[in-house]
N, C-alpha and C positions, 0 to 999 in steps of 0.2 A: 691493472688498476683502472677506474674508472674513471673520468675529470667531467667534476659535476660543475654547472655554471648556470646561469641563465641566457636562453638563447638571443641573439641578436639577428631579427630579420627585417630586410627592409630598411635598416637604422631604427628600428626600434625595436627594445630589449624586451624578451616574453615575461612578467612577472613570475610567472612557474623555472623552475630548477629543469634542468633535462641535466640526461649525463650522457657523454660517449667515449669509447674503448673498445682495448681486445681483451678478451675474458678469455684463460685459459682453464685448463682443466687438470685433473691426474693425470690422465690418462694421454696427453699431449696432444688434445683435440682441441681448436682456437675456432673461435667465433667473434667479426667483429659489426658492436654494435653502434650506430649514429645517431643522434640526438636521441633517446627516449627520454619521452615527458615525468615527468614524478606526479603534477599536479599538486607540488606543494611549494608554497610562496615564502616556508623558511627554511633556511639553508638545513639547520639540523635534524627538522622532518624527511627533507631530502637526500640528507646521509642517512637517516634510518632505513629508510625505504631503499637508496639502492647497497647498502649492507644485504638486507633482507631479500633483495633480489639476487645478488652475488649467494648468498649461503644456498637459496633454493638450486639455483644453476649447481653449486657443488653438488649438494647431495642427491639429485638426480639424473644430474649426466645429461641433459637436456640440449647440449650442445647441437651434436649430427646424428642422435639416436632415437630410435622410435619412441612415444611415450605412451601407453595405455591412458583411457579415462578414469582408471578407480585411482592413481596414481596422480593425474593432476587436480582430480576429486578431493583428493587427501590435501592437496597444497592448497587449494582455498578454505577448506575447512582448518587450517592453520593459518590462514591470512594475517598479518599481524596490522597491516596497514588498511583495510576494509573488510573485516571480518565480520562473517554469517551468522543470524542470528540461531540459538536454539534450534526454531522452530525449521530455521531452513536446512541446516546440519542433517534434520532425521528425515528430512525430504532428500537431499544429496544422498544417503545412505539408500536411501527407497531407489534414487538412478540411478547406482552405481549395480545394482541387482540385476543390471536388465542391459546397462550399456560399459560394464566395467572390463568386458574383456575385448573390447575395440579399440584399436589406434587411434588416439582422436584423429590423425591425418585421413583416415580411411572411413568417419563418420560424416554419412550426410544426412542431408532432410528426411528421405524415405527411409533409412535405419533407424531414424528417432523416431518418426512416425509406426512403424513399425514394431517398435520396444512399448512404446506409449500405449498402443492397444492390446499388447500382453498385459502390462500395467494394469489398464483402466480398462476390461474388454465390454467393448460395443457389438451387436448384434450384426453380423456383416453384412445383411441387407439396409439395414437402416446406414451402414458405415458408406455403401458403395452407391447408395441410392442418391440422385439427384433432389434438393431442396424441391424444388416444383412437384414431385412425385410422392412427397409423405404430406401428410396429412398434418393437421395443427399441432395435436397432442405428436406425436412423431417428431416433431421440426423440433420442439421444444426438448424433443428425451435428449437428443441428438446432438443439439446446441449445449445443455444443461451437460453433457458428458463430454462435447468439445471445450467447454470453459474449461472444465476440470483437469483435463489433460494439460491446457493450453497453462492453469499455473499450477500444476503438480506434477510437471513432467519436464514439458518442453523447455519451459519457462529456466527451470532449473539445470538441465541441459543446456543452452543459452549461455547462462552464468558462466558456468564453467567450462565451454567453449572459449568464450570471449575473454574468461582471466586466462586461459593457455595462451590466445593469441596478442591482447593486451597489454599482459604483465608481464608474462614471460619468454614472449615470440616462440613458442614452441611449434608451433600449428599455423597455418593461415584462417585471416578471420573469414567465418564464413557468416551470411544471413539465416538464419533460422525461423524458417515459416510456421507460424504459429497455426490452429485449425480456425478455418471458420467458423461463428457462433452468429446468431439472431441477437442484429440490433432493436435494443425496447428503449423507450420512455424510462423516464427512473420513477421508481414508485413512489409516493408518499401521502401523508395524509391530507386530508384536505380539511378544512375549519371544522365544517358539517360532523365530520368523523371526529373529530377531537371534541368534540361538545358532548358527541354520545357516549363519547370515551368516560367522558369526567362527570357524565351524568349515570355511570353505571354503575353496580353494586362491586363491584371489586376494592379492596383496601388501599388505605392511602398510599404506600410505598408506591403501589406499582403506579399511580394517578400521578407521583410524585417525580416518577422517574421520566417519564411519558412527554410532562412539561420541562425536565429538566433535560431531555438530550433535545427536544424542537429547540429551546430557548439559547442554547448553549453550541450546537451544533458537534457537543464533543464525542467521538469511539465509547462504544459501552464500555470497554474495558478503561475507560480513561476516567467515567462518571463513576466505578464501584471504589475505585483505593479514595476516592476525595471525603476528607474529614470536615466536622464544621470548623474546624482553626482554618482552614484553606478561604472560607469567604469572608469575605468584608464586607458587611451590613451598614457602613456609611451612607448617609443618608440625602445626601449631596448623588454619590458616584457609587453603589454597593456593586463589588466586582467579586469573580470567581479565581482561583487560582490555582490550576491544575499540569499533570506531565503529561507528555506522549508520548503515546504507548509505541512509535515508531520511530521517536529520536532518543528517549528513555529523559530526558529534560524538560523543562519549563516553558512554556508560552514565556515568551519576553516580555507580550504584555497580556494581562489580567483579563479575561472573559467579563464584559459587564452583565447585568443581570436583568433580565427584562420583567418590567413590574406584576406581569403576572405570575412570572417564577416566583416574586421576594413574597406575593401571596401567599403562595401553596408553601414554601421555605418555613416562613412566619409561622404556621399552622401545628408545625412540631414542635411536641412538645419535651423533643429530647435534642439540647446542644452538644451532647459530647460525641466522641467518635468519631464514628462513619455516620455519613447522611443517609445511606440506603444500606438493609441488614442483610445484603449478598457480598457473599468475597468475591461467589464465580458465577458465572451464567449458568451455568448447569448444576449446581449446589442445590442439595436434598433434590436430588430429579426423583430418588425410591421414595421419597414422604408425600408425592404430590404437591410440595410447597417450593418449587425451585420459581427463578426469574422467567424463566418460559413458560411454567405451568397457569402462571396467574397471569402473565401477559396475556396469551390466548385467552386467558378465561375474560379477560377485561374485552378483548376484539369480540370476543363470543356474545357476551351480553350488547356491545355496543353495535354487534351486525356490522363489522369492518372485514376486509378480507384478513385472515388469519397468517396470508405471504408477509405481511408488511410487518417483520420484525424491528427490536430493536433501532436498527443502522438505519432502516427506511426513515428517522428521527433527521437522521444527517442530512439526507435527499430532503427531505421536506422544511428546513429554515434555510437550505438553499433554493430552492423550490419559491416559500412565502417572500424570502427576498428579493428575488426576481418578484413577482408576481407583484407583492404589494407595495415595495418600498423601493423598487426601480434598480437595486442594484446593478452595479454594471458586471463583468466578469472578472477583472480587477477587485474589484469589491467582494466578491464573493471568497477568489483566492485569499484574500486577510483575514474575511472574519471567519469560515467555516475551515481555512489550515491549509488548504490546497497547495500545492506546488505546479501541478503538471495542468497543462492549457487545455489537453485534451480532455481530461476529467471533469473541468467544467463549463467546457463546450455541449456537454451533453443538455444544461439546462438553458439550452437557445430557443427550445421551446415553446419561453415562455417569452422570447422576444419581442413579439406585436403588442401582448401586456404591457409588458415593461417601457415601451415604447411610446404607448399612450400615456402613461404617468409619467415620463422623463419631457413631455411635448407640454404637458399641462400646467408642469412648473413654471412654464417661461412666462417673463413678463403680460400682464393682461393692461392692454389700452381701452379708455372707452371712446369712440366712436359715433 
């Protein structure tokens, strides 16, 4: 049995639960374990969690015997306490193809890397060639193809590394080196571009959608399921109210709406439903009337590069923020959703801008 507590160090007590014990087995094989963390702050999440980790220890023997990766692939794809989305499940299925009959003890960097380019195959001159030695369009195939490994491979390798040696101390943790990619700028539109945008022949929706992800900073998948019952038209405060599409939940608080949004909003003449007539991004792609087909048509007429899809929306009211209204990085993370520092460390950018309007607020004396 395991005796769960919250730890005490230093005199003072960890808010999180940990447990420690000797776990035996059938098979009369004992393993003992000292403080593991649960990471959960109430007693009874912390008895589910190490329930869940005692059942797993049963039924795979995990104790002093070797573990295969298709094997502890399958136990996270059972996770009950942080469990894989969909979308990552048919990806673990795609790694388990390539890395399912290795020991994970016996899996390093060079075996991933390895598997990853069976996977996703690269040209092995371009794979083995030094950056300096290829050429623009080269650096780019190369990069564009190490992204792709780096989250459709590595990335999820990684995972399930880290929950064998994490959750279940099966394995020791190991680092897992991601490839290198070409660092860029984040693309986005710029005023000039948005003017030619909305001065083009293309149809309202898409003109529609175009002001509503800059203003809103929200995932395109997060702008199609939004109904008009989700906005508030107050005319004090008119706010938006939408899910995310990466926590499956609500903004706590309510997107306001920037007056050139409640223009374009204002302008339809249908309140019910959906605000935009796509379920999916890729919907009627064979009729030529999908969300992509007319997007481009709209960059086409307005002479914008045709890269700057959809998301490029996101980058760019993080982008005008910095730029015109000084936000700070802090700032940014609240209003555009952000979590992770790195992600918008990227728009430093625009720091000397945003540096001259944070310097220009301050008090003016005359002299």
């Amino acid at each position: 049995m395991f005796k769960i507590e919250q730890r005490t160090i230093k005199g003072k007590k960890s808010k999180y639960y940990s447990f420690r014990g000797t776990f035996k087995n059938d098979l009369g094989q004992s393993k003992t374990f000292s403080w593991v963390c649960t990471f959960q702050t109430d007693y009874k999440l912390a008895k589910k969690f190490v329930d869940n980790y005692e059942n797993k220890l049963k039924q795979t023997n995990l104790v002093h015997a070797k573990i295969k990766f298709n094997t502890l692939a399958s136990l996270k794809k059972d996770d009950d306490i942080s469990p894989p989305s969909e979308k990552t499940k048919k990806m673990i299925d795609k790694v388990v193809d390539y890395l399912g009959n290795y020991y994970v003890q016996d899996i390093t960097n060079k075996i991933i890397q390895r598997e990853a380019f069976k996977c996703y195959p690269l040209d092995e001159r371009l794979r083995k060639s030094a950056w300096s030695d290829l050429n623009q369009h080269e650096q780019e195939k190369k990069s564009s193809r190490n992204n792709s490994i780096n989250r459709g491979f590595i990335g999820i390798a990684s995972l399930i590394l880290h929950y064998g040696a994490n959750e279940l101390k099966c394995c020791q943790y190991m680092t897992v080196n991601r490839l290198p990619i070409l660092e860029k700028e984040p693309m986005y539109f710029t005023k000039e571009e948005v003017e030619r945008c909305l001065a083009s022949t293309s149809h309202y929706q898409t003109k529609l959608l175009l002001m509503f992800l800059i203003y809103t900073g929200v995932r395109l998948g997060e702008a199609l399921p939004i109904k008009w019952e989700d906005i508030n038209f107050d005319e004090q405060k008119p706010t938006i109210q939408f899910y995310s599409t990466k926590t499956l939940s609500k903004r706590p608080i309510p997107t306001p709406i920037h007056k050139t949004l409640l223009r374009y909003l204002a302008q339809s003449n249908e309140r019910k439903g959906y605000i935009f007539q796509w379920r999916e991004a890729w919907s009627n792609k064979k009729d030529g009337e999908g969300l992509y087909q007319n997007w481009r048509y709209m960059l086409e007429q307005a002479k914008v590069d045709t890269k700057k899809t959809p998301h490029k929306c996101r980058h760019t009211l993080a982008t005008w923020l910095r730029k015109y209204a000084g936000s700070s990085v802090a700032d940014l993370k609240e209003i555009v959703g952000w979590k992770s520092d790195k992600t918008v460390a990227i728009y430093n950018h625009m720091l000397p801008e945003t540096a001259n309007i944070q310097i220009g607020k301050l008090p003016d004396f005359k002299i």
